[in-house]
C-alpha positions in Angstrom: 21.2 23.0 15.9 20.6 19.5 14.9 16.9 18.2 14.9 15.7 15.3 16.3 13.9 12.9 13.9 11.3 11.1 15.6 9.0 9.4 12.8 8.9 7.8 9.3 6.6 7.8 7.5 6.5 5.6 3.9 5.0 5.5 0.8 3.5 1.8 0.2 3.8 0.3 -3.4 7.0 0.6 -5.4 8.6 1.8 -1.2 7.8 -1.6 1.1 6.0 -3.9 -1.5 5.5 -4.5 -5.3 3.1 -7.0 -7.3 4.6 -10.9 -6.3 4.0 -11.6 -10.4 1.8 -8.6 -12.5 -1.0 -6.2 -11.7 -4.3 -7.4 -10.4 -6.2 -6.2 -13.6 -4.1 -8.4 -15.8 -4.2 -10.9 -13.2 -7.9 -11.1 -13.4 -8.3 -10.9 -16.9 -5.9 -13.8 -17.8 -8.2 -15.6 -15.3 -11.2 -14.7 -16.8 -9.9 -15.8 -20.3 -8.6 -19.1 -18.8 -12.4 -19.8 -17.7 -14.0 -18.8 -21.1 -15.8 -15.6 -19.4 -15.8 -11.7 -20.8 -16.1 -8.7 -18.9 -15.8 -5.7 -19.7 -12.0 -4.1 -20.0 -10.2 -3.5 -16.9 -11.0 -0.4 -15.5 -9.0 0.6 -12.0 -12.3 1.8 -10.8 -13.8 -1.0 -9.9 -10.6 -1.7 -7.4 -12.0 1.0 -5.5 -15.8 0.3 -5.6 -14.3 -3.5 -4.6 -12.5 -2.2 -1.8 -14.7 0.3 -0.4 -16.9 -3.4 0.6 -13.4 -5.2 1.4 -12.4 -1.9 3.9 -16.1 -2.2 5.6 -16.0 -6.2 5.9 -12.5 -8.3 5.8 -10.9 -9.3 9.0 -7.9 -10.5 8.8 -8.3 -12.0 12.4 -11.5 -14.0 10.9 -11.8 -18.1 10.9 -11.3 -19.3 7.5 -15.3 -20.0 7.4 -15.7 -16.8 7.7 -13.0 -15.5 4.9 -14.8 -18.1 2.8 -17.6 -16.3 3.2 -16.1 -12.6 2.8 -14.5 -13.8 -0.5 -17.6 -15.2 -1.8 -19.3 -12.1 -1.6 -16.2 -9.9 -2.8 -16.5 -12.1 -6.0 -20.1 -11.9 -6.4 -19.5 -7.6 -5.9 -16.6 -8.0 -8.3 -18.1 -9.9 -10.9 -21.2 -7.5 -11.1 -19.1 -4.6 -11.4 -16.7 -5.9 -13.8 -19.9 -6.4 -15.6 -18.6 -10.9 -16.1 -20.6 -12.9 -18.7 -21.0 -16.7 -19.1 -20.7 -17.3 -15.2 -23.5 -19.8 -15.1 -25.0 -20.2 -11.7 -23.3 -20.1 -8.2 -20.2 -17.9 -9.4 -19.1 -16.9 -6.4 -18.9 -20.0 -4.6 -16.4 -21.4 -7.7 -14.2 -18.8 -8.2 -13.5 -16.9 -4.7 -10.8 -19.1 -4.2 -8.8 -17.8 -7.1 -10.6 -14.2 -6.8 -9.2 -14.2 -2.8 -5.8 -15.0 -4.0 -5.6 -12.2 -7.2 -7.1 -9.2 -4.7 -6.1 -10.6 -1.5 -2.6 -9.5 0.2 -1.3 -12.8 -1.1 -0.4 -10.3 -4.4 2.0 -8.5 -2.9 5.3 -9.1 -2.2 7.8 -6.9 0.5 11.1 -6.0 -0.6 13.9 -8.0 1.1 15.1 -4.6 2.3 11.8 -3.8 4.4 11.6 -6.0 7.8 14.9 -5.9 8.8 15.0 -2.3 7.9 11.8 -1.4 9.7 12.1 -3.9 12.6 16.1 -1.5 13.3 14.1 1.6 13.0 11.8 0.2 15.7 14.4 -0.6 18.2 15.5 2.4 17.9 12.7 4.2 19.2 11.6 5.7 15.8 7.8 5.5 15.0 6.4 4.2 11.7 3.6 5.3 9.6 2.6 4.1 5.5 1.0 7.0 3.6 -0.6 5.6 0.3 -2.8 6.7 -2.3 -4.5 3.6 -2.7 -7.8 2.2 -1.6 -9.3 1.0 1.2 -8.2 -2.6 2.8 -4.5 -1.5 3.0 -4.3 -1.8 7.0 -5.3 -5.5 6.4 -3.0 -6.2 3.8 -0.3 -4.8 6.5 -1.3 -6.9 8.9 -1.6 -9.9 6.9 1.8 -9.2 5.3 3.6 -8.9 9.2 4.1 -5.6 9.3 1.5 -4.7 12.3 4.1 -4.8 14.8 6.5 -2.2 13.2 3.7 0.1 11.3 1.6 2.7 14.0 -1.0 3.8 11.9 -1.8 3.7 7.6 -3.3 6.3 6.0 -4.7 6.1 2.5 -6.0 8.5 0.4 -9.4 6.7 0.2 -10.1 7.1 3.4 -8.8 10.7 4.0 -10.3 12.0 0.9 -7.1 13.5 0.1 -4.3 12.1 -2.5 -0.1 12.8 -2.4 1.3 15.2 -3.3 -1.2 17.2 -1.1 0.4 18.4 1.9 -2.4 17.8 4.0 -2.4 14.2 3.5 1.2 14.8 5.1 -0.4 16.6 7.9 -2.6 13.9 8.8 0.2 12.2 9.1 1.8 14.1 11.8 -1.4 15.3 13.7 -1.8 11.5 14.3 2.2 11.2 15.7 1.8 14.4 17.2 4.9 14.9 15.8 6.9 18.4 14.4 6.2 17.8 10.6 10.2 18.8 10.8 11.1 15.8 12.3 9.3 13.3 10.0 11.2 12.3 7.4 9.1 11.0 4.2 10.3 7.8 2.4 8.8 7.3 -1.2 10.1 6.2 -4.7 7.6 9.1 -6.7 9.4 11.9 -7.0 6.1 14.4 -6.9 3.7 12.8 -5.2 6.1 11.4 -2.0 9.2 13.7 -2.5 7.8 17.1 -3.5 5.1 16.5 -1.4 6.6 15.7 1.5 8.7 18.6 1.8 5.9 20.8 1.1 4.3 19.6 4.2 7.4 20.2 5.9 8.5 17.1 6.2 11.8 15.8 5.1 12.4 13.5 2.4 14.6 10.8 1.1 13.5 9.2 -2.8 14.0 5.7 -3.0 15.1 4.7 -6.8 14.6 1.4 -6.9 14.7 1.2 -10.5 17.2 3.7 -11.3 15.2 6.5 -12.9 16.8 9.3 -10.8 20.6 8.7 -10.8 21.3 12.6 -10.3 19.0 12.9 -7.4 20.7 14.4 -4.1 18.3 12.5 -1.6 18.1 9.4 -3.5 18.7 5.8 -2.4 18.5 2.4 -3.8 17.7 0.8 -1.1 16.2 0.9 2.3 19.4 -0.3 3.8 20.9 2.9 2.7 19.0 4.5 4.8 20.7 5.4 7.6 23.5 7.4 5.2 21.2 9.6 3.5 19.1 10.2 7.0 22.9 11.3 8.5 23.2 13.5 5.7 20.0 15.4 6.2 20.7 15.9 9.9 
């Protein structure tokens, strides 16, 4: 008998969205270098020491004063725990501007595949869910990015306290549908951490390969617009 799907659910960078130009790190240390000023080298810590403070504070429904404000304080946080030298005085205040547009949402980039994928899925009745391991802040990245409307609920693994391919960041997932883990089926483009660990969790899985790495796989797509073929040969 034939199981209803009812949710997906899908992994977030390298699955709906992908760096508009290069990584944040390098981002920030070509800007750094273009100013004269050293830090200390990139470490991917400090993304999520930053973002524990964006998760708490950024609005994306804020006035622009306010952003201002946020993004002079994310750069002051930033800059101390990058460990900058040769700021001189009011830091903040001169470089939150091209701070806010390295770490902001304005990074990322969708896939062309993603709206008019996700906005079908919608109308069809199906509920949507991102499950990431990345840092806090992705919700507002979401929203500020037009996907609010079509995603339900993100869960990331700094909030959760739990990373892919754990199953029960998978179960999270489902306890907040209230959905049969059985009729979620998990989108992501990591074969471990969103394929493997999906269908531990009982979920079903599809592996997107946007870059070709796993021509041989059996659930694998290319792109989201091939959905609907692999999902009809799951059923």
């Amino acid at each position: 008998m034939a199981i209803t799907i009812e949710a997906f659910t899908f992994d977030w960078y390298g699955t709906l969205a992908n760096h508009r130009h290069k990584g944040r790190g390098a981002l920030f240390s070509e800007y750094l270098a273009s100013r004269g000023l050293k830090a200390a080298p990139w470490d991917r810590s400090v993304l999520y020491e930053v973002f524990d403070y964006y998760g708490r504070r950024y609005k994306p429904q804020s006035s622009d004063e306010e952003k201002q404000s946020f993004w002079i304080e994310f750069t002051s946080l930033l800059f101390e725990r990058a460990r900058v030298r040769g700021i001189g005085s009011n830091p903040a205040g001169i470089h939150a501007a091209e701070i806010a547009a390295i770490f902001g949402a304005g990074c990322f980039q969708l896939y062309p595949d993603v709206q008019p994928v996700l906005q079908r899925l919608r109308r069809e009745g199906l509920r949507l869910v991102v499950i990431s391991n990345w840092h806090r802040g992705l919700e507002s990245f979401c929203i500020e990015m037009n996907l609010s409307d079509l995603i339900e609920t993100v869960i990331v693994s700094a909030d959760v306290g739990i990373e892919k391919p754990d199953s029960r960041i998978y179960a999270e997932a489902a306890h907040r549908l209230g959905v049969e883990p059985n009729r979620i089926i998990h989108v992501g483009d990591l074969l471990h951490e969103d394929f493997d660990g999906a269908m531990s969790a009982g979920f079903r899985a599809v592996l997107i390969d946007r870059l070709n790495k796993h021509p041989a796989h059996p659930c694998r797509i290319t792109s989201l617009f091939e959905l609907q073929r692999q999902v009809s040969l799951l059923e």
